[in-house]
C-alpha positions in Angstrom: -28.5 -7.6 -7.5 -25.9 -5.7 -5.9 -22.3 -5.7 -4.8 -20.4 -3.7 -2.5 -17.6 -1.6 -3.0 -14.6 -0.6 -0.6 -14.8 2.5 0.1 -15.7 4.9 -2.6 -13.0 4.6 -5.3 -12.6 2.5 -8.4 -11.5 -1.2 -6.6 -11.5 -3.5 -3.4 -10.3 -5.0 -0.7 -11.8 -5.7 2.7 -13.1 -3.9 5.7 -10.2 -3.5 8.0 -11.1 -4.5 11.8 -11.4 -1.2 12.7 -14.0 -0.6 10.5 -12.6 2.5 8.9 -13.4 1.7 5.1 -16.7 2.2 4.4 -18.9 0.6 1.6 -20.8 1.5 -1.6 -23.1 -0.2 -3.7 -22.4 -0.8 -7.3 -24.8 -3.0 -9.3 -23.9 -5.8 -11.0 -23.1 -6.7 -14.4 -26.6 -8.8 -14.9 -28.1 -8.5 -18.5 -30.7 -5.7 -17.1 -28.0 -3.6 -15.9 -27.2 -0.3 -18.2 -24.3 -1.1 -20.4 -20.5 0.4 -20.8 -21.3 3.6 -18.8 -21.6 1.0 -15.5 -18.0 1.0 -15.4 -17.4 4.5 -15.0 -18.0 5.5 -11.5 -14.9 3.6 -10.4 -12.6 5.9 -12.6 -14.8 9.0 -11.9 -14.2 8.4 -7.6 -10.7 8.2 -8.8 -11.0 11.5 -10.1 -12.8 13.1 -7.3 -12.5 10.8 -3.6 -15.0 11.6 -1.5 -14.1 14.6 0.8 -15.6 13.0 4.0 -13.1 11.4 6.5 -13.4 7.9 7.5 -15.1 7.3 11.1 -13.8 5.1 13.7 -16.2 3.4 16.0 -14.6 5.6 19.0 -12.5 8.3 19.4 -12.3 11.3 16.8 -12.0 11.1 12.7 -9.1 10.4 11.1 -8.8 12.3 8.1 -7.4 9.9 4.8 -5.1 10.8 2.1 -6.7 11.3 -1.6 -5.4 7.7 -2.0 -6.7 6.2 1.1 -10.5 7.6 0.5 -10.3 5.4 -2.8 -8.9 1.8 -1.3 -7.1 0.4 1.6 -3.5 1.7 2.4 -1.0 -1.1 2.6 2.5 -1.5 1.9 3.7 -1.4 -1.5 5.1 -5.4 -1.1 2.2 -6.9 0.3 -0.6 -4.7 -2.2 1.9 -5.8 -5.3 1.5 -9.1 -4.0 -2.5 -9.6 -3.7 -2.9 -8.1 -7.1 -3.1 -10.8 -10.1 -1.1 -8.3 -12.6 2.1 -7.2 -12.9 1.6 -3.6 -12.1 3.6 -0.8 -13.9 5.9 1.7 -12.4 5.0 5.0 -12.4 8.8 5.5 -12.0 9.2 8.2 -8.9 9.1 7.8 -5.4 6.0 6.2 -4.5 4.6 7.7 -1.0 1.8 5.7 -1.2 -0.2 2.4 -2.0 -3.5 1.3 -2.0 -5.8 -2.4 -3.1 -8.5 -1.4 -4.7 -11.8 -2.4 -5.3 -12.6 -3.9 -8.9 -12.5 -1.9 -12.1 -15.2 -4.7 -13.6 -16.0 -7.6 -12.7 -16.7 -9.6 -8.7 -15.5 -8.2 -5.9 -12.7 -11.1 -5.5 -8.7 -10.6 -5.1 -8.3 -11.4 -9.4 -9.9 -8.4 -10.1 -8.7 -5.7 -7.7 -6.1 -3.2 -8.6 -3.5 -1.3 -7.2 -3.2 2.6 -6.4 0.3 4.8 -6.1 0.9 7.9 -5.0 3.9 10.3 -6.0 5.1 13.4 -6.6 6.6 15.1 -9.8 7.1 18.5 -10.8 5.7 19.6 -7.5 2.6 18.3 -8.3 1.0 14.9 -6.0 -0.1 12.6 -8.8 -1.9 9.1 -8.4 -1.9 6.7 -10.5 -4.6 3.4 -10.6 -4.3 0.7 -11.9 -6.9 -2.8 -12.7 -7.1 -5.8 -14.7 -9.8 -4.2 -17.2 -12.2 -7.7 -16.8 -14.6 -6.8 -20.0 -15.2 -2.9 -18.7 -15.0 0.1 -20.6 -14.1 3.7 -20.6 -16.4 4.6 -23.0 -18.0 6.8 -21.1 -15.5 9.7 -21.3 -14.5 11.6 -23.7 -11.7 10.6 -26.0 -8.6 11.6 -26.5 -5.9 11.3 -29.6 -4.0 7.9 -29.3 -0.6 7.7 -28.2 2.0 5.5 -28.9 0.5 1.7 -28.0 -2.2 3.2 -26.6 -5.4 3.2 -28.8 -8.0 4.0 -26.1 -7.4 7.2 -24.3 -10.1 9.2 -21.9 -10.0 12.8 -20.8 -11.2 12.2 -17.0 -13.2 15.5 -16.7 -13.7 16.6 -19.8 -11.5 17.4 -23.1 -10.4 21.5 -22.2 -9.7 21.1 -18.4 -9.2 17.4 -17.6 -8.8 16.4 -14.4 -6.6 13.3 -15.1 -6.3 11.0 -17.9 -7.5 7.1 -18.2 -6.4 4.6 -21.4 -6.6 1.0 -21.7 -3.3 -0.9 -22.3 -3.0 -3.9 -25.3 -2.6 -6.5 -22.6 -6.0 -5.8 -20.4 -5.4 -3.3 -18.1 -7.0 0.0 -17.2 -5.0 2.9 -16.1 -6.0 6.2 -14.5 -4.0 9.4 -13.7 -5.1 11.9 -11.9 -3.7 15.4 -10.5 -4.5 16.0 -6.4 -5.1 19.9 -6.5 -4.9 22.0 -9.1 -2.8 21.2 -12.6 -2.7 22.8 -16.1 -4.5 20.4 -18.9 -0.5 20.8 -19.9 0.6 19.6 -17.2 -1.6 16.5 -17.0 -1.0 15.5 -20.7 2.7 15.7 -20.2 2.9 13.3 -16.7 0.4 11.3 -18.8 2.9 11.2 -22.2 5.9 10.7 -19.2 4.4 7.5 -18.4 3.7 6.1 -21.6 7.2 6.7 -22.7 8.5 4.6 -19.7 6.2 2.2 -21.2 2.5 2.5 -19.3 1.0 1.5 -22.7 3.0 -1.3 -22.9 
């Protein structure tokens, strides 16, 4: 049994009427269906979005940001408000937000999540965010624990991580990732920056 996926990211939404998201396939949570590892695709297309621009039905294609090749671009009010979590605030100007499709669970409006963009440091960063729904990040390699934060992933690999994921006490799964090139250091410290304003909260 299958369900679909908005675009090729990590959680939903809906086609817009333009038909410029397009859909992947992502099986179901069924007893046959391989266990833990299921989950990770949505964090590993947050880690690396497809590279191929969206296609309109006419007319030439419109190339997406990092963010918009994972979920549906919105504005921030009205993404915060379809969500059913408080999201957290990566704390810098946000030039960007996305729905996304589920971490885990149905493709219905409870278990989608929400995507920011931002810059720090000179570096774009995005940050995802879901209701975690049973899924796991077991998958990836851990990390040490940080403060409130007892389940932490190296997106990538351990010595040149791409971006960072961790679970959160209170059933959320977060996901950081650099867009372009960025120092393991540089990652872990944006990473460290968020949990101190309370991402593992």
């Amino acid at each position: 049994m299958k369900r679909t996926w908005l675009l090729a990211s990590l959680t939903g939404g809906a086609l817009t009427a333009a038909g410029v998201c397009g859909y992947l396939a992502w099986p179901s949570k069924s007893p046959a269906d391989p266990p833990k590892a299921a989950d990770a695709p949505a964090v590993h297309a947050a880690a690396a979005p497809s590279e191929e621009p969206a296609q309109l039905p006419i007319g030439p294609a419109v190339p997406l940001s990092p963010l918009g090749r994972r979920g549906f671009v919105t504005d921030r009010a009205a993404a915060e408000r379809a969500i059913a979590f408080r999201p957290f605030d990566p704390g810098e100007r946000v030039t960007e937000v996305a729905l996304l499709p589920p971490f885990h669970g149905e493709q219905v409006s409870a278990n989608e999540g929400i995507g920011y963009a931002y810059a720090r440091g000179g570096t774009p960063w995005t940050l995802l965010e879901w209701p975690r729904r049973g899924g796991s990040l077991d998958a990836f390699p851990p990390l040490p624990a940080e403060a409130r934060c007892a389940a932490v992933y190296a997106i990538g690999g351990r010595a040149k991580p791409r971006g960072i994921a961790w679970t959160t006490p209170h059933g959320l799964v977060l996901a950081l990732t650099a867009e372009g090139s960025a120092a393991p250091g540089a990652i872990h410290a944006e990473f460290r920056r968020l949990v101190r304003r309370g991402a593992c909260a």
